[in-house]
VEXLODO-69456 format. One record per residue: y, x, z negated of N, C-alpha, C in turn; residue in three letters. Coordinates in nm, 4 decimals. Last residue first. Layout:
<recs>
REC        n.v        n.u        n.w       ca.v       ca.u       ca.w        c.v        c.u        c.w   resn
REC          Y          X          Z          Y          X          Z          Y          X          Z    ALA
...
</recs>
This chain:
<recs>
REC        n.v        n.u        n.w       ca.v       ca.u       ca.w        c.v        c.u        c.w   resn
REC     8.1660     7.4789   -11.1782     8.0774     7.3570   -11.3026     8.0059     7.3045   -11.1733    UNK
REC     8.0718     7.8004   -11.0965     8.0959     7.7163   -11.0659     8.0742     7.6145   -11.1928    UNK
REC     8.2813     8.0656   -11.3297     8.1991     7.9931   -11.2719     8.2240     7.8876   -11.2023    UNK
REC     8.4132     8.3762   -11.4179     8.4028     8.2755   -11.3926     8.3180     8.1741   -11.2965    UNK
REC     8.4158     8.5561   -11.7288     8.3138     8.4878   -11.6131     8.4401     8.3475   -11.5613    UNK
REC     8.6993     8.7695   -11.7864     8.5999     8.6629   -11.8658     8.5247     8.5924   -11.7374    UNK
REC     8.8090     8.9667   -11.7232     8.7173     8.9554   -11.7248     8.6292     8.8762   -11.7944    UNK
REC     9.1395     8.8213   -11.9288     9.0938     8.9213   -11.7752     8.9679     8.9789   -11.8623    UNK
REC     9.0724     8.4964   -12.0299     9.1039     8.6543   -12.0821     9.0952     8.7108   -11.9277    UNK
REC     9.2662     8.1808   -12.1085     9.1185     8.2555   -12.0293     9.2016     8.4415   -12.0593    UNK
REC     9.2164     7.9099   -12.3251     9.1978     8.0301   -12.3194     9.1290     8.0996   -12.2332    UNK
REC     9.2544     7.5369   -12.1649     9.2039     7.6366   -12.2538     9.2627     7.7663   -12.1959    UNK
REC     9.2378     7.1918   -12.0255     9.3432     7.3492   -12.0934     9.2083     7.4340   -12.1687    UNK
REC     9.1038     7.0643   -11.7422     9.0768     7.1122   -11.8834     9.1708     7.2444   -11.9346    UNK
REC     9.2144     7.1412   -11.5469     9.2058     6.9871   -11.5479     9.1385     6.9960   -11.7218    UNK
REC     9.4783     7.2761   -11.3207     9.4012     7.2605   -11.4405     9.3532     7.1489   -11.4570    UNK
REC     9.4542     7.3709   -10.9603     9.5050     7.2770   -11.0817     9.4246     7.2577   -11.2373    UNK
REC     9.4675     7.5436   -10.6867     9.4205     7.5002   -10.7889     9.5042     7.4285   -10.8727    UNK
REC     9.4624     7.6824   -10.3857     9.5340     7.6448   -10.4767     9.4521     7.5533   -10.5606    UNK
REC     9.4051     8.0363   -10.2284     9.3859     7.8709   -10.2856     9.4382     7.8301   -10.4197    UNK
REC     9.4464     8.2965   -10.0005     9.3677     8.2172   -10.1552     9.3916     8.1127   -10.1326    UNK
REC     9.4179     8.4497    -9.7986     9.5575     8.4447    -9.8710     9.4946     8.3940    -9.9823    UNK
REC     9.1580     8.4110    -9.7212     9.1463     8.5219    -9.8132     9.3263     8.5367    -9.8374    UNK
REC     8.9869     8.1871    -9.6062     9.0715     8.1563    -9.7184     9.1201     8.3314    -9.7525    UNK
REC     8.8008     8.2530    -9.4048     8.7331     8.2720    -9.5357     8.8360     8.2421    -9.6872    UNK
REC     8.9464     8.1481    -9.2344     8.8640     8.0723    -9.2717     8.7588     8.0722    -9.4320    UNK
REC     9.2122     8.2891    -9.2347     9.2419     8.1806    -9.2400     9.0668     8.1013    -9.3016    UNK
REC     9.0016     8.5260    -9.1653     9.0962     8.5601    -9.2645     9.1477     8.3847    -9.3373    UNK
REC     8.9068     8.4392    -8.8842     8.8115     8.4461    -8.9817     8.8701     8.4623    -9.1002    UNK
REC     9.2324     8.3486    -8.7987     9.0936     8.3668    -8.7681     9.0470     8.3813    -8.8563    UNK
REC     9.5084     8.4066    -9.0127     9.4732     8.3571    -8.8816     9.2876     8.4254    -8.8719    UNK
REC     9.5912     8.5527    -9.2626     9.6392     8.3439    -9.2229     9.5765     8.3485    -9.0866    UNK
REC     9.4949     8.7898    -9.2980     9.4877     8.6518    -9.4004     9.5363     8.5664    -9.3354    UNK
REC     9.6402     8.9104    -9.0833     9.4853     8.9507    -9.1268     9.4257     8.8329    -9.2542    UNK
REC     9.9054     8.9048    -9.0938     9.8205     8.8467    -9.0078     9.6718     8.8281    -9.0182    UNK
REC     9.9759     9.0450    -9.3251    10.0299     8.8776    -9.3657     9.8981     8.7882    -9.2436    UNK
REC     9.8624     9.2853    -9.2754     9.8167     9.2282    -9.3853     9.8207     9.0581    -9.3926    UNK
REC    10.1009     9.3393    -9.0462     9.9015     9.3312    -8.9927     9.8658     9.2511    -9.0970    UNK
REC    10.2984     9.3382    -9.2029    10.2777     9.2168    -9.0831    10.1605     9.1766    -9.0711    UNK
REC    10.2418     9.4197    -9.5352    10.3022     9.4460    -9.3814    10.2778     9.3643    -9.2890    UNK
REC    10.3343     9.3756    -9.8017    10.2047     9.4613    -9.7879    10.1384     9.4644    -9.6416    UNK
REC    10.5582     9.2902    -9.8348    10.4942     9.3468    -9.9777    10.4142     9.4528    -9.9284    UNK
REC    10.6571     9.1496    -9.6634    10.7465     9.2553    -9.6806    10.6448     9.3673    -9.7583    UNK
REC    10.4340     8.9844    -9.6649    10.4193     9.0788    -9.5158    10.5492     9.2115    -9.5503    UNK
REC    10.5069     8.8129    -9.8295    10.3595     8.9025    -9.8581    10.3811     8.9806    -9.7373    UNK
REC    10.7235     8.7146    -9.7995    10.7370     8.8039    -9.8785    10.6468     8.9085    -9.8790    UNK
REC    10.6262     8.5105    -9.5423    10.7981     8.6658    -9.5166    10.7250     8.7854    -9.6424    UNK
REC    10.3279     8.4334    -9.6410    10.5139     8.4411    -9.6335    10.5287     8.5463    -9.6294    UNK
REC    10.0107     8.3064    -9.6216    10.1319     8.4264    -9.6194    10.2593     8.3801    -9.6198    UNK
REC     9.9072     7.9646    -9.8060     9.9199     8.0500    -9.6613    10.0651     8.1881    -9.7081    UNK
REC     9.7169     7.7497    -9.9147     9.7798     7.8237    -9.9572     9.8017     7.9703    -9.8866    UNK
REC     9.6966     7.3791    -9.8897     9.6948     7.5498    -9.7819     9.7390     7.6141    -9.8544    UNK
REC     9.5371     7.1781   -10.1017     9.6478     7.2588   -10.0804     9.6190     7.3237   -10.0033    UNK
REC     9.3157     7.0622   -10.2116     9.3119     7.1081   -10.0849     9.4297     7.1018   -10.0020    UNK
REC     9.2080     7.2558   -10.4963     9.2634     7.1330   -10.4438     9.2403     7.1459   -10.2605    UNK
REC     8.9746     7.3559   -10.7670     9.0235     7.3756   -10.6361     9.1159     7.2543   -10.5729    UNK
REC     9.0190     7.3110   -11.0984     8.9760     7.2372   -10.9546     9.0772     7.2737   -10.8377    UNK
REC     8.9471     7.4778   -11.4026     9.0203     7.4244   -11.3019     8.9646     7.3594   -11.1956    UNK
REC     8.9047     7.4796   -11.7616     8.8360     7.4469   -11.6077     8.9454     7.4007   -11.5578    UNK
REC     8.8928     7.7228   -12.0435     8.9461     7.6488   -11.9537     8.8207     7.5713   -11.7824    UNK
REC     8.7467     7.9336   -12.1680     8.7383     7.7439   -12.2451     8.7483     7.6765   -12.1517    UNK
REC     8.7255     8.0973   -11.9109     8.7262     8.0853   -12.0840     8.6762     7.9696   -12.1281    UNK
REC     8.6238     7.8930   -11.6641     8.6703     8.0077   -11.6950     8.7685     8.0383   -11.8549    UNK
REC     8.5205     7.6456   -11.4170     8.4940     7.6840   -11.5656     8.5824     7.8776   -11.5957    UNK
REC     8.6288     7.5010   -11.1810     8.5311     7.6566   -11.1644     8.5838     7.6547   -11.3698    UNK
REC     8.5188     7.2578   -10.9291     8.5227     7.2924   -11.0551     8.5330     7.4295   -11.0929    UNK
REC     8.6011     7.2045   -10.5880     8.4991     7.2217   -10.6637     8.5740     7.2482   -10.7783    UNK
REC     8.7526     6.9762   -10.4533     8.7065     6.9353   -10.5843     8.6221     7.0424   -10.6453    UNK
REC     8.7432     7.1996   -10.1455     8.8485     7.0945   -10.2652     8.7480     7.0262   -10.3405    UNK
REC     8.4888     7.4170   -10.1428     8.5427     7.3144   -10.0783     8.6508     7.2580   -10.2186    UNK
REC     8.3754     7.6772   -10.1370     8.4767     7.6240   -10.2997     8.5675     7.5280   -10.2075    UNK
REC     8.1987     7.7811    -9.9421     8.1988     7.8407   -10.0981     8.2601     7.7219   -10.1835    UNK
REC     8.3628     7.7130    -9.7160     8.2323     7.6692    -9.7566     8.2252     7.6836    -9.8718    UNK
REC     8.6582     7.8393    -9.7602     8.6423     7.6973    -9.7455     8.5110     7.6628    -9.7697    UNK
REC     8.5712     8.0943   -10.0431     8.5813     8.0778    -9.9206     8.5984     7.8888    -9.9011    UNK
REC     8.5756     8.2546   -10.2304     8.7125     8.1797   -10.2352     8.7073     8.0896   -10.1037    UNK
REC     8.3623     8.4293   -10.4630     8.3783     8.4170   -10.2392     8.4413     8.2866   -10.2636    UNK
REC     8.5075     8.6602   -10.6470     8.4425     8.5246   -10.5861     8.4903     8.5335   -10.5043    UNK
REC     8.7225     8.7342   -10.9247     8.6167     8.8333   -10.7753     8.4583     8.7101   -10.7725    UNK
REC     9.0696     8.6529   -10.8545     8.8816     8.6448   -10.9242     8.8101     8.7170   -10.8464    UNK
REC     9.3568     8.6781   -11.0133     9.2782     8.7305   -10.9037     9.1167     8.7397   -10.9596    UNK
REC     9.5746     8.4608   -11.0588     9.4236     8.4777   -11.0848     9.3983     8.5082   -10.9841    UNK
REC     9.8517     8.4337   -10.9710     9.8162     8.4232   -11.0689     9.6838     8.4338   -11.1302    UNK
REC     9.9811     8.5599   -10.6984     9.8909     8.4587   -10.7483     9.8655     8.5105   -10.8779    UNK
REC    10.1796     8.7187   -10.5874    10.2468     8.6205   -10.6433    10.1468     8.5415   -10.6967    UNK
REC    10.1543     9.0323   -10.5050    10.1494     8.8822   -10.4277    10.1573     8.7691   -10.4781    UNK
REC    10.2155     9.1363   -10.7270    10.2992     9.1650   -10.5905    10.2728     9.0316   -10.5184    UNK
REC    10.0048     9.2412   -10.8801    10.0854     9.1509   -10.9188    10.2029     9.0768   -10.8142    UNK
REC     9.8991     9.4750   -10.6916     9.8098     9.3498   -10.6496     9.8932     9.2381   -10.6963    UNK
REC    10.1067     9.6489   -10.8218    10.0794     9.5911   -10.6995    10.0373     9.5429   -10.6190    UNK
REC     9.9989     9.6694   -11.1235    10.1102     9.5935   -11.0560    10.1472     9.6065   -10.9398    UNK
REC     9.7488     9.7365   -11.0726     9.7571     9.6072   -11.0937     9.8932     9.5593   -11.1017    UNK
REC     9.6617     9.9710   -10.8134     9.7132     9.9672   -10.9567     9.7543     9.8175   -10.9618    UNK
REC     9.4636     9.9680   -10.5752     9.3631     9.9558   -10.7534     9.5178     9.9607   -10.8658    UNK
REC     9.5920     9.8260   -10.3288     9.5514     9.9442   -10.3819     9.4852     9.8657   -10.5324    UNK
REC     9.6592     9.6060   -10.1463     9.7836     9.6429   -10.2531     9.7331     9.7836   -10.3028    UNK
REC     9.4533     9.5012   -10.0128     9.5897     9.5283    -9.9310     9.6645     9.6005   -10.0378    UNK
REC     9.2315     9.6129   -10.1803     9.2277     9.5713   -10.0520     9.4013     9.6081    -9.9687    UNK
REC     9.3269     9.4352   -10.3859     9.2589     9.5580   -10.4169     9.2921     9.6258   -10.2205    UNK
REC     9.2992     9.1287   -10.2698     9.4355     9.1952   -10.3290     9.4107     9.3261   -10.3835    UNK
REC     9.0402     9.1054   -10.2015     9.1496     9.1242   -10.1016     9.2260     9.1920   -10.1816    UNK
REC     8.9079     9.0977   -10.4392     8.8690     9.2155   -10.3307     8.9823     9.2510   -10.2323    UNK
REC     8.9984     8.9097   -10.5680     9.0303     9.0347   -10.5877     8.9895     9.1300   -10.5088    UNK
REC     9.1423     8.6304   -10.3790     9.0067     8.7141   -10.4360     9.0802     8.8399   -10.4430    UNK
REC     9.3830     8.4098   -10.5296     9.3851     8.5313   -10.4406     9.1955     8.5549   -10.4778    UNK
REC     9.5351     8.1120   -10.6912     9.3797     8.2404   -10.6673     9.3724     8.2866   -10.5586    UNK
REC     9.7535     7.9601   -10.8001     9.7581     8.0303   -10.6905     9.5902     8.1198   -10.7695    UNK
REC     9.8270     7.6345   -10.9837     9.7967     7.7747   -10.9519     9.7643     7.8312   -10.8145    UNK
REC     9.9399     7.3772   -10.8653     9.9897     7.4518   -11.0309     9.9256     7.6144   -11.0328    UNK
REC     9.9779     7.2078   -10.6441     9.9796     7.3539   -10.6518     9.9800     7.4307   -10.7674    UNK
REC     9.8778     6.9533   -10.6982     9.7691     7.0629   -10.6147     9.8035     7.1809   -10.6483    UNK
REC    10.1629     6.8640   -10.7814    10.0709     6.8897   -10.9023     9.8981     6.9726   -10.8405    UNK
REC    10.4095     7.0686   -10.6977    10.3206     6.9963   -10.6598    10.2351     6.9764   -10.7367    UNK
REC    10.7613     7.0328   -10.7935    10.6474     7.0776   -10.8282    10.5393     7.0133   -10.7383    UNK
REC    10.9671     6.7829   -10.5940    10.9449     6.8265   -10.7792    10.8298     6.9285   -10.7389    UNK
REC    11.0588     6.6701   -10.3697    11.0915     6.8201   -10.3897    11.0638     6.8915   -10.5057    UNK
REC    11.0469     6.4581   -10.3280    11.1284     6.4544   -10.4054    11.1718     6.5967   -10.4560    UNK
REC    10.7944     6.4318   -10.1883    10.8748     6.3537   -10.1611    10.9986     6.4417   -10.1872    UNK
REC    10.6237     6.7707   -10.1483    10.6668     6.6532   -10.2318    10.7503     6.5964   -10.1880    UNK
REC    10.6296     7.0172   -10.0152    10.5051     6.9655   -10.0052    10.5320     6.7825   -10.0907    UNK
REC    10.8541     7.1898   -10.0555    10.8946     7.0744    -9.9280    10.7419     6.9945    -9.9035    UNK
REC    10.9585     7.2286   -10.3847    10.8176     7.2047   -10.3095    10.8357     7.1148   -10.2288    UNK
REC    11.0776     7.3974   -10.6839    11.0712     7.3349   -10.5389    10.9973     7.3507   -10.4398    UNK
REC    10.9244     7.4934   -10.9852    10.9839     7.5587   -10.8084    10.9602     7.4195   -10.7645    UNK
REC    10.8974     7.4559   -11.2233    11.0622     7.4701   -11.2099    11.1001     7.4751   -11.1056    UNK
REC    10.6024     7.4799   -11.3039    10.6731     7.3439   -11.2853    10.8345     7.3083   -11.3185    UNK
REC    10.5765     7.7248   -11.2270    10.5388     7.7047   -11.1352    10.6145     7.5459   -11.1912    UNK
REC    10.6617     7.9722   -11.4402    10.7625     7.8849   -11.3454    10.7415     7.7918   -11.2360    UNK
REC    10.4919     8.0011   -11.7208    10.4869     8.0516   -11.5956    10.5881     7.9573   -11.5326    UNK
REC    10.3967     7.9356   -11.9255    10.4998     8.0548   -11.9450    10.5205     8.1069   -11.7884    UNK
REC    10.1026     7.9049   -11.8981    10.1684     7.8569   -11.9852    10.2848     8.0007   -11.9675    UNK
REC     9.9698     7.8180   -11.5858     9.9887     7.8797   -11.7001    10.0855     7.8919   -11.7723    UNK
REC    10.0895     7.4631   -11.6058     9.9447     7.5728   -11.5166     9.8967     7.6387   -11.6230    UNK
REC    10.1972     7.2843   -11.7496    10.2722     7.4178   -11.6731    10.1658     7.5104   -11.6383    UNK
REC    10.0100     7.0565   -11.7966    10.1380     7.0318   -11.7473    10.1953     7.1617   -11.6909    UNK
REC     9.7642     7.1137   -11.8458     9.8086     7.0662   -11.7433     9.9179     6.9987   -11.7407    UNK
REC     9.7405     7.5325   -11.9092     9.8205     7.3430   -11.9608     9.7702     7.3021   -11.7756    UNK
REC     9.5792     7.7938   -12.0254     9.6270     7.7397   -11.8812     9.6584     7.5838   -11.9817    UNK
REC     9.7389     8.1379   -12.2170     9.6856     7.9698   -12.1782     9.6986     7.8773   -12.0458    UNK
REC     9.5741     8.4456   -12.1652     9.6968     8.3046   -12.1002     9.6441     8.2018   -12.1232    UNK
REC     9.5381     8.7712   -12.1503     9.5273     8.6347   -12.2140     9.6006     8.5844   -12.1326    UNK
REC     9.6808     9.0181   -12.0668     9.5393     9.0279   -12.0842     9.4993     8.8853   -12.1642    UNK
REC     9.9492     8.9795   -11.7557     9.8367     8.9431   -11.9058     9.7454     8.9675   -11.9576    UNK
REC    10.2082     9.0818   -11.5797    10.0767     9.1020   -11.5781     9.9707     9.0807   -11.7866    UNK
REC    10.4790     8.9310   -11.5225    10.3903     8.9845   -11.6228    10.2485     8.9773   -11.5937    UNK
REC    10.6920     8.8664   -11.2724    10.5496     8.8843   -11.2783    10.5355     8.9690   -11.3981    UNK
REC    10.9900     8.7218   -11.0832    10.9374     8.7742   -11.1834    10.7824     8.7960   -11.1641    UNK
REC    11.0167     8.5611   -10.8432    11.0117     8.6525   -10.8586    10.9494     8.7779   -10.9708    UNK
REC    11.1750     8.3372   -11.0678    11.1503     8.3565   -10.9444    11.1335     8.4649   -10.9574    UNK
REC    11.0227     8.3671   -11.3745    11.1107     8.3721   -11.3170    11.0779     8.3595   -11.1764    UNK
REC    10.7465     8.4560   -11.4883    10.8283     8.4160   -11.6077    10.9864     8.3802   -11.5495    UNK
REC    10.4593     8.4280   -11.3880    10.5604     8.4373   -11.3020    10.6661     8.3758   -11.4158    UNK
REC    10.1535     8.6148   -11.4703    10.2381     8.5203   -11.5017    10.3878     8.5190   -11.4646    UNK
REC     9.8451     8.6757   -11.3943     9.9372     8.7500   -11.3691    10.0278     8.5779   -11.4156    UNK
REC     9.5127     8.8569   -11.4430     9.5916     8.7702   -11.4464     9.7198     8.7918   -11.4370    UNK
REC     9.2387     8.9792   -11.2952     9.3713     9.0145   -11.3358     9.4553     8.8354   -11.3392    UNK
REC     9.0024     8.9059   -11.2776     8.9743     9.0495   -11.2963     9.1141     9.0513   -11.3179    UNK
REC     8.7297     8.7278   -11.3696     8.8262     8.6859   -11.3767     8.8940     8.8539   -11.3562    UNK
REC     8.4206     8.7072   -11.1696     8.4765     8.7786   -11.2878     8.6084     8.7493   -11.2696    UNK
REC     8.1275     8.4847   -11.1015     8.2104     8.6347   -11.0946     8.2781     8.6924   -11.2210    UNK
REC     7.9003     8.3142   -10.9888     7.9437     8.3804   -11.1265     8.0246     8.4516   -11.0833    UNK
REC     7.8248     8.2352   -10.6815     7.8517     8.1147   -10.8401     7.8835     8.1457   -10.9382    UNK
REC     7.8619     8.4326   -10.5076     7.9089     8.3230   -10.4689     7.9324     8.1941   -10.5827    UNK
REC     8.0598     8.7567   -10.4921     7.9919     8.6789   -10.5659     7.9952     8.5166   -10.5377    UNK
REC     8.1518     8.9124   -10.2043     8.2128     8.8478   -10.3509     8.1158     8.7519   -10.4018    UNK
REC     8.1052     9.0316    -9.9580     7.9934     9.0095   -10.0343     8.0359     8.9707   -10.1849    UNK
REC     8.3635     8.9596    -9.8154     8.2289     8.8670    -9.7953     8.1277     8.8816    -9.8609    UNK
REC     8.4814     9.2451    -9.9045     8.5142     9.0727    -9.9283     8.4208     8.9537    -9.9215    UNK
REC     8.3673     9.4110    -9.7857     8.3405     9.4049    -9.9165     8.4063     9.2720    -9.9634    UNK
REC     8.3535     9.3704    -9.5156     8.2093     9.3432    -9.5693     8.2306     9.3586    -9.7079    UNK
REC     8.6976     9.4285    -9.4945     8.6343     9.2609    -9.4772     8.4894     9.2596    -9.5418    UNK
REC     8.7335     9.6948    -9.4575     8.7158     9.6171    -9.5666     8.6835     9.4733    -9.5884    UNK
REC     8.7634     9.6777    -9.1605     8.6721     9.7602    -9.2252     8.6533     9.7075    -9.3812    UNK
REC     9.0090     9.5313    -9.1307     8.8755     9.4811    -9.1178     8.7626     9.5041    -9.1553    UNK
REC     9.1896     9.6750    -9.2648     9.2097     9.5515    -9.3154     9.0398     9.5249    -9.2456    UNK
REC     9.1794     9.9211    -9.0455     9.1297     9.9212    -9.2097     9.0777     9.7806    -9.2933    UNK
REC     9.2757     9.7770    -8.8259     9.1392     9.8831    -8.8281     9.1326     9.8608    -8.9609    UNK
REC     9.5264     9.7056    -8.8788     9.4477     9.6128    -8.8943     9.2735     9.6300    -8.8918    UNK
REC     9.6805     9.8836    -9.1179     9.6299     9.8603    -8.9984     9.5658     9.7570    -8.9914    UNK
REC     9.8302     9.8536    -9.4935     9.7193     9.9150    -9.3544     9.6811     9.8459    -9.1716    UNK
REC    10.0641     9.9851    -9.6322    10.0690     9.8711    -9.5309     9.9693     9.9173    -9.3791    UNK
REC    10.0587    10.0536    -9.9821     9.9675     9.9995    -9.8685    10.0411     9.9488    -9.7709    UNK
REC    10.2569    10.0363   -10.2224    10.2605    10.1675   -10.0904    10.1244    10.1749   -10.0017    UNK
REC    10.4551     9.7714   -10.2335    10.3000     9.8169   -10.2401    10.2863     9.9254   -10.1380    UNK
REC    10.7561     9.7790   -10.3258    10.7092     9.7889   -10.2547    10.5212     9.8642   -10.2429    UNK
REC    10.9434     9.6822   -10.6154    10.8828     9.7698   -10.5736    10.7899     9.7350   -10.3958    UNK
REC    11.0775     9.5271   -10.7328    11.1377     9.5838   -10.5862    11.0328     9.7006   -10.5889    UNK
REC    10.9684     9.4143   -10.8944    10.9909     9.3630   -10.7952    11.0570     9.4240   -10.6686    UNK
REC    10.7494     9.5370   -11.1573    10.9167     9.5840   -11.1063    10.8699     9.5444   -10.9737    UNK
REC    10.6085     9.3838   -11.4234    10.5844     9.3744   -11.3155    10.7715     9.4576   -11.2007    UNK
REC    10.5481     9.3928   -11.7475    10.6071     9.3770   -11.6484    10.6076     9.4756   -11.5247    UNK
REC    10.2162     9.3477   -11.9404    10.3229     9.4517   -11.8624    10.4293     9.3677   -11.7460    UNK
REC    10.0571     9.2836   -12.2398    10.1382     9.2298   -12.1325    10.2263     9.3410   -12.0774    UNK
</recs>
């Protein structure tokens, strides 16, 4: 386990020339097997340990993580969303905008970066995806840029994920939920069920 330093700034903030040029390696992400390639655990606002293990619960996603402490204008009552218990980025993207060191892909705040096509066709809401012991289910949460990801990794980046083909292929990511607990490792398969 490594911590993650928050003020750091991802010394990527590419163009939107680049951001596109890298799009054919995004679209060729694996469409039914991939690879679990970084995990990441939010022990605070803000916070980020990067993991080589994690338990996923369905009660706290991942276990040790703050996702059932945040406020959510997605709920009556402002509790947690139970759609939102995880965040999946594709790893191509977060390689992509942040660079190859893993605490600045940790930067964007998802918790499983997979290398899979994340796409709305690919992994409509209910699909299943098996990974260690564990299985999750896509939901059909938006899981869209913020202020933060554009401080992280620049306007073009925040724009290049939430609008047009970026918005369609999902490549901010998606939100998920456990539905089976178990043990997942970085690079353990992950699949469709």
């Amino acid at each position: 386990m490594s911590d993650v330093q928050l003020d750091r700034i991802a010394p990527l903030h590419l163009d939107v020339e680049v951001l596109e040029a890298g799009l054919s390696v995004i679209v060729d992400s694996p469409k039914d097997r991939g690879t679990l390639d970084l995990i990441v655990r939010r022990p605070a606002i803000d916070g980020r340990e990067i993991l080589d293990e994690a338990e996923l619960s369905l009660t706290e996603g991942v276990v040790g993580d703050t996702w059932n402490q945040r406020f959510s204008k997605r709920t009556d009552d402002g509790s947690p969303h139970p759609d939102m218990q995880l965040n999946v980025i594709n790893a191509r993207l977060s390689r992509l905008v942040a660079g190859d060191l893993d605490q600045d892909r940790a930067l964007a705040g998802d918790q499983l970066h997979i290398d899979l096509d994340i796409s709305h066709d690919n992994l409509p809401a209910g699909t299943r995806l098996a990974i260690g012991t564990a299985v999750i289910e896509v939901t059909d949460q938006p899981h869209n840029g913020c202020p933060k990801f554009a401080a992280r990794f620049g306007a073009q980046a925040l724009r290049f994920v939430n609008v047009g083909v970026g918005k369609e292929l999902r490549l901010r990511g998606l939100n998920a939920k456990v539905v089976q607990t178990g043990t997942i490792r970085a690079g353990d398969t992950i699949a469709k069920v």
